[in-house]
ChimeraX commands (.cxc) that place a marker at each C-alpha (Angstrom):
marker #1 position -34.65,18.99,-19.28 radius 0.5
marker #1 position -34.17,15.16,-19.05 radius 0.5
marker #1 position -36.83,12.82,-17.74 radius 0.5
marker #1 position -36.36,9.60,-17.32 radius 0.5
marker #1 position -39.05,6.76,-17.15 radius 0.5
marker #1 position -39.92,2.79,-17.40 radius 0.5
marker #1 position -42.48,1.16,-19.02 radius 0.5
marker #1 position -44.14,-2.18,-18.71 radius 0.5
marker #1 position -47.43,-3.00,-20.56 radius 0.5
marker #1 position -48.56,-4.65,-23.83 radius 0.5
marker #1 position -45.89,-3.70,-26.53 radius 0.5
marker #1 position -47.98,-2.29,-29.29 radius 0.5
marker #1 position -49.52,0.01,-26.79 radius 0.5
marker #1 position -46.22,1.58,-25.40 radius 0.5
marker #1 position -44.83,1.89,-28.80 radius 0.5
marker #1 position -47.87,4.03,-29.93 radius 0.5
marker #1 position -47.32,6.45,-26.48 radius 0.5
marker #1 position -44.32,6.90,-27.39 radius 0.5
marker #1 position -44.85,7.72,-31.01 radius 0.5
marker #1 position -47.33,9.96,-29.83 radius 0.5
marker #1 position -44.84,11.59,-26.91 radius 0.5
marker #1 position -42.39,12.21,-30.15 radius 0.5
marker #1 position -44.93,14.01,-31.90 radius 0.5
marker #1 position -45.25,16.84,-29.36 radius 0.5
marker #1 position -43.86,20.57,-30.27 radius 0.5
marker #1 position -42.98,23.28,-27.77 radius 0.5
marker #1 position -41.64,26.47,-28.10 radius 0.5
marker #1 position -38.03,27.37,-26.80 radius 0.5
marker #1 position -38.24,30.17,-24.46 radius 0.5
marker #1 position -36.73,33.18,-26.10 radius 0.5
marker #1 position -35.62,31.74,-29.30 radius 0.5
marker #1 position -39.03,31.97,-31.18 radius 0.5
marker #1 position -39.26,28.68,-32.49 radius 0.5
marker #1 position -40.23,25.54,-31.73 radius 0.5
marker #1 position -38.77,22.01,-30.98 radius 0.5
marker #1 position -39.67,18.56,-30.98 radius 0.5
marker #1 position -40.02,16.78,-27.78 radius 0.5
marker #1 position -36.70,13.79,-28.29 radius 0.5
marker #1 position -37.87,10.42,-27.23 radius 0.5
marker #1 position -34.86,8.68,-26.38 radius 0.5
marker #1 position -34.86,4.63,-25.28 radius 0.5
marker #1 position -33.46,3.64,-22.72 radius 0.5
marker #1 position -35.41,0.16,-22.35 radius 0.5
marker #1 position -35.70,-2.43,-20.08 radius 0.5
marker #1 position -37.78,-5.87,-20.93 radius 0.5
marker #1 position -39.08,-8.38,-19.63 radius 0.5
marker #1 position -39.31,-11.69,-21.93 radius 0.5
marker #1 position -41.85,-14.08,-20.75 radius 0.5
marker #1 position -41.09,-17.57,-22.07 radius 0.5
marker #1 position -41.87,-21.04,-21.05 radius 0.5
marker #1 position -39.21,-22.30,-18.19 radius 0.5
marker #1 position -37.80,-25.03,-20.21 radius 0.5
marker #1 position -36.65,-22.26,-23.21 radius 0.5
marker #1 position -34.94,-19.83,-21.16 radius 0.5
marker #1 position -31.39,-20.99,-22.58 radius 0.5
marker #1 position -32.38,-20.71,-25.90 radius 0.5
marker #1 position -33.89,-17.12,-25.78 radius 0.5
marker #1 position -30.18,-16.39,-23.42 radius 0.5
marker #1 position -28.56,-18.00,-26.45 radius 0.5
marker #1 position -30.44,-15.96,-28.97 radius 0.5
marker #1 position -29.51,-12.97,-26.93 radius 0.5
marker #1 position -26.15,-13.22,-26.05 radius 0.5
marker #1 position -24.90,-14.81,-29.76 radius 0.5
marker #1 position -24.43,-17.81,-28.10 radius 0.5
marker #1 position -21.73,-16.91,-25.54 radius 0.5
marker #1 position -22.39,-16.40,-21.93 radius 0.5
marker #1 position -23.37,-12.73,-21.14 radius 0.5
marker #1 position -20.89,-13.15,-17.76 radius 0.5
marker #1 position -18.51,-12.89,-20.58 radius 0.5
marker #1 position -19.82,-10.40,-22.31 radius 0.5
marker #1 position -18.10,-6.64,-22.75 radius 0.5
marker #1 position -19.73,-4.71,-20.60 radius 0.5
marker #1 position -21.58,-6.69,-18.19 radius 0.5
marker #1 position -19.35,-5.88,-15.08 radius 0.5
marker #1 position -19.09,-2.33,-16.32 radius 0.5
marker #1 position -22.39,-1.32,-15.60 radius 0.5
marker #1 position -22.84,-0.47,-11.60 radius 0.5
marker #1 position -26.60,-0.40,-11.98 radius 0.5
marker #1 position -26.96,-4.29,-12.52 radius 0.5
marker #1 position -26.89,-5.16,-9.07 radius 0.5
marker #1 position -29.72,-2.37,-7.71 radius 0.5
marker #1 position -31.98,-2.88,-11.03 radius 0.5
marker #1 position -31.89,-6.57,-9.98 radius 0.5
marker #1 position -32.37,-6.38,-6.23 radius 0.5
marker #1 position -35.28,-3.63,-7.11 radius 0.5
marker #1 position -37.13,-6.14,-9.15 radius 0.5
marker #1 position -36.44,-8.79,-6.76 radius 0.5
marker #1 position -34.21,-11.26,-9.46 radius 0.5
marker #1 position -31.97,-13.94,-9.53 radius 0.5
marker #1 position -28.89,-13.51,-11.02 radius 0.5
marker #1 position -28.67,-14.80,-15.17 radius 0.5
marker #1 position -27.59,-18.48,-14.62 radius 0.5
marker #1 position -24.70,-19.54,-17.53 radius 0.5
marker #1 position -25.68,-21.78,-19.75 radius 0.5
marker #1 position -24.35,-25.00,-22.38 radius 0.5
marker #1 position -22.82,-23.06,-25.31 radius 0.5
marker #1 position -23.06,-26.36,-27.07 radius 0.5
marker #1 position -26.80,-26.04,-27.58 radius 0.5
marker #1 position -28.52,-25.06,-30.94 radius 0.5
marker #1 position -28.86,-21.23,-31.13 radius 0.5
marker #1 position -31.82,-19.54,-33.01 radius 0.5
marker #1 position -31.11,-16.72,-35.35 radius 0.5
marker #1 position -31.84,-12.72,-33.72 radius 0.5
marker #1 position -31.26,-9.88,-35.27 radius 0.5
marker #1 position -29.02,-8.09,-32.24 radius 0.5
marker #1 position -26.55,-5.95,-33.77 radius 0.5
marker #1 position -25.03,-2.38,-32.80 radius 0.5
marker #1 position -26.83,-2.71,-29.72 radius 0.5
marker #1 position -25.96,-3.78,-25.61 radius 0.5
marker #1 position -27.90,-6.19,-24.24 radius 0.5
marker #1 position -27.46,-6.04,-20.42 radius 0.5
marker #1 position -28.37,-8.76,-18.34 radius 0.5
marker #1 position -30.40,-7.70,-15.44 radius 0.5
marker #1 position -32.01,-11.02,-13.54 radius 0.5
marker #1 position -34.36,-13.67,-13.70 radius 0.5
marker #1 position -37.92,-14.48,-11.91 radius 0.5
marker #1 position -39.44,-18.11,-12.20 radius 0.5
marker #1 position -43.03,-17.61,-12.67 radius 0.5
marker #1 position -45.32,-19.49,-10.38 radius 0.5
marker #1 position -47.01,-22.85,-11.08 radius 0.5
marker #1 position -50.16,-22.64,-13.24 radius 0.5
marker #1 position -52.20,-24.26,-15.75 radius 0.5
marker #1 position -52.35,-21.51,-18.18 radius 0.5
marker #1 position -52.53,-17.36,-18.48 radius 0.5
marker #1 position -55.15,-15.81,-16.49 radius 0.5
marker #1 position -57.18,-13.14,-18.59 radius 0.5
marker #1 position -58.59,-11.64,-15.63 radius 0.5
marker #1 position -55.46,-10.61,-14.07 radius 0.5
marker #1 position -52.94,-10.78,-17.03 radius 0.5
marker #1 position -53.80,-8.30,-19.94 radius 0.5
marker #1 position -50.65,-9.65,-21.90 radius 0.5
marker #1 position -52.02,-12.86,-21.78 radius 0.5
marker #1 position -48.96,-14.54,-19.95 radius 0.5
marker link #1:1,2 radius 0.2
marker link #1:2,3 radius 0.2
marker link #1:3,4 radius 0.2
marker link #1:4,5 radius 0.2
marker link #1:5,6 radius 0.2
marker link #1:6,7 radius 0.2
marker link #1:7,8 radius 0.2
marker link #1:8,9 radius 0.2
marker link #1:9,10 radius 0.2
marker link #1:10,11 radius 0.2
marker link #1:11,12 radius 0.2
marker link #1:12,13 radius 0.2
marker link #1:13,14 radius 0.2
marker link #1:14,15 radius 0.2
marker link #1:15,16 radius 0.2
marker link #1:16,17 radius 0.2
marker link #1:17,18 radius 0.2
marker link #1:18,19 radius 0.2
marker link #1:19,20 radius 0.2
marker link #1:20,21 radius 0.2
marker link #1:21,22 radius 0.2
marker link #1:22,23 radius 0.2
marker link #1:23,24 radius 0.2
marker link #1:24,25 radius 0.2
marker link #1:25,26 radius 0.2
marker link #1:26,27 radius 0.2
marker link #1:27,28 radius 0.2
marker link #1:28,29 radius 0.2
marker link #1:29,30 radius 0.2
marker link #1:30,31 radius 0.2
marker link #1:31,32 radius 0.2
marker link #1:32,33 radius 0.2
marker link #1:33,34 radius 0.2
marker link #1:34,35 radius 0.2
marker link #1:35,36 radius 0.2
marker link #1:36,37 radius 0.2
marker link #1:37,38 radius 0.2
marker link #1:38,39 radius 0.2
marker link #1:39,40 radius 0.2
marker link #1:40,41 radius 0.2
marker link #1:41,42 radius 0.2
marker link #1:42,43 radius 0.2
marker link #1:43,44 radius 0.2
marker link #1:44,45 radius 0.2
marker link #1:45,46 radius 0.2
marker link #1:46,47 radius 0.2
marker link #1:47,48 radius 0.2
marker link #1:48,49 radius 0.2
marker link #1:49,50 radius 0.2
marker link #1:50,51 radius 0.2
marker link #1:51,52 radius 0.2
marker link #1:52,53 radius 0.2
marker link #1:53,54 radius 0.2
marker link #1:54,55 radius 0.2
marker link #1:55,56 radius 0.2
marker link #1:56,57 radius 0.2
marker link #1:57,58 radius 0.2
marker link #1:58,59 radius 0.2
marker link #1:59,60 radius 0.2
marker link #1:60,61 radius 0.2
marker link #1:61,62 radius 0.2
marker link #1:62,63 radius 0.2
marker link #1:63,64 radius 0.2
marker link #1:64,65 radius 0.2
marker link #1:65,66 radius 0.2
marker link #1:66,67 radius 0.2
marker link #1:67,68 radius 0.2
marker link #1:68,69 radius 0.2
marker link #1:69,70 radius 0.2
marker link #1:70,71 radius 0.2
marker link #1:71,72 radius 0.2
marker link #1:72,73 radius 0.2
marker link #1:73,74 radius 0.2
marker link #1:74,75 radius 0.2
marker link #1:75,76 radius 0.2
marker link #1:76,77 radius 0.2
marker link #1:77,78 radius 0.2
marker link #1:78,79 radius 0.2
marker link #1:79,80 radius 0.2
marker link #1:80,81 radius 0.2
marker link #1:81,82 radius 0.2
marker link #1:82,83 radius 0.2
marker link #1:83,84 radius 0.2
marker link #1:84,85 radius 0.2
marker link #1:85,86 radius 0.2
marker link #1:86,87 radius 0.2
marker link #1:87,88 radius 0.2
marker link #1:88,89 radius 0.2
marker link #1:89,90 radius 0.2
marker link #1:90,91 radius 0.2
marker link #1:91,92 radius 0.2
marker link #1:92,93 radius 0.2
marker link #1:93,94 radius 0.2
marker link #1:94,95 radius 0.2
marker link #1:95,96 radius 0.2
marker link #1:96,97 radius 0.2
marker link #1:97,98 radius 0.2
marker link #1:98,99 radius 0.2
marker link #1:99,100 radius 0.2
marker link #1:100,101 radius 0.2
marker link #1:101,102 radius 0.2
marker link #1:102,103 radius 0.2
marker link #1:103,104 radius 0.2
marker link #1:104,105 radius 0.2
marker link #1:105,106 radius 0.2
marker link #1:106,107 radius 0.2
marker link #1:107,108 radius 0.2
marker link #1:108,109 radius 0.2
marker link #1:109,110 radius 0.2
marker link #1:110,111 radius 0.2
marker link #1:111,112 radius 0.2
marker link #1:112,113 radius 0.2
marker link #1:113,114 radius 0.2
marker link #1:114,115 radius 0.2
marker link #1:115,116 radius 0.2
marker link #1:116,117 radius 0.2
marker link #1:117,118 radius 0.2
marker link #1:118,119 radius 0.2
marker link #1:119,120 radius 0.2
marker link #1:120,121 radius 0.2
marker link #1:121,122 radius 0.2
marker link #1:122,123 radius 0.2
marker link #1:123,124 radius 0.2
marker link #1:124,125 radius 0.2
marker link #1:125,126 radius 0.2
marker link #1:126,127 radius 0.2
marker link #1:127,128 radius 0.2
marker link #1:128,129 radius 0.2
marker link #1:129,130 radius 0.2
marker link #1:130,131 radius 0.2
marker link #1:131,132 radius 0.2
marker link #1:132,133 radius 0.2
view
């Protein structure tokens, strides 16, 4: 059986439920042994940056080429639901000329799903942000 599931929360806090899930044994009916529950990712994340630095994290992302050119981008039917589900704006391009910061990113997809501008404020709100932004 195959469950699927999100996650949004502090980091460090999924990655230990997880560990945890992947620790479970149960037995296989009629085979007499057991197996290990298989935690398998299938992630989606939201990075939280300041406004003016959201075409250098793209950059860092995407190598430094627009995702919209990206194999695999227009392949991917979900895009469009995912986005309108979470109520985003489509990934904007961005100057390829600008400097690109160094990320680790390979032998994986990164799909680009949308964008939300966060509202005016003068800084994180403890009280109703537990991640602090």
């Amino acid at each position: 059986m195959h469950l699927d599931i999100i996650t949004r929360g502090i980091k460090r806090n999924v990655d230990k439920m997880i560990a945890d899930l992947g620790s479970y044994w149960f037995p296989w009916p009629g085979s007499g042994m057991d197996v290990q529950v298989a935690v398998r990712p299938i992630q989606l994340w939201e990075i939280v940056m300041p406004r003016a630095n959201l075409h250098d994290v793209m950059r860092m992302l995407w190598n430094g080429t627009n995702p919209h050119n990206e194999h695999g981008f227009k392949e991917w039917a979900g895009t469009k639901a995912l986005q309108k589900a979470l109520k985003l704006q489509p990934i904007p391009k961005f100057d390829e000329k600008i400097p690109r910061y160094r990320l680790y990113n390979q032998d994986m997809s990164i799909v680009p799903i949308g964008v939300k501008d966060d509202k005016d404020h003068e800084g994180p709100d403890p009280e109703h942000c537990p991640e602090y932004l």
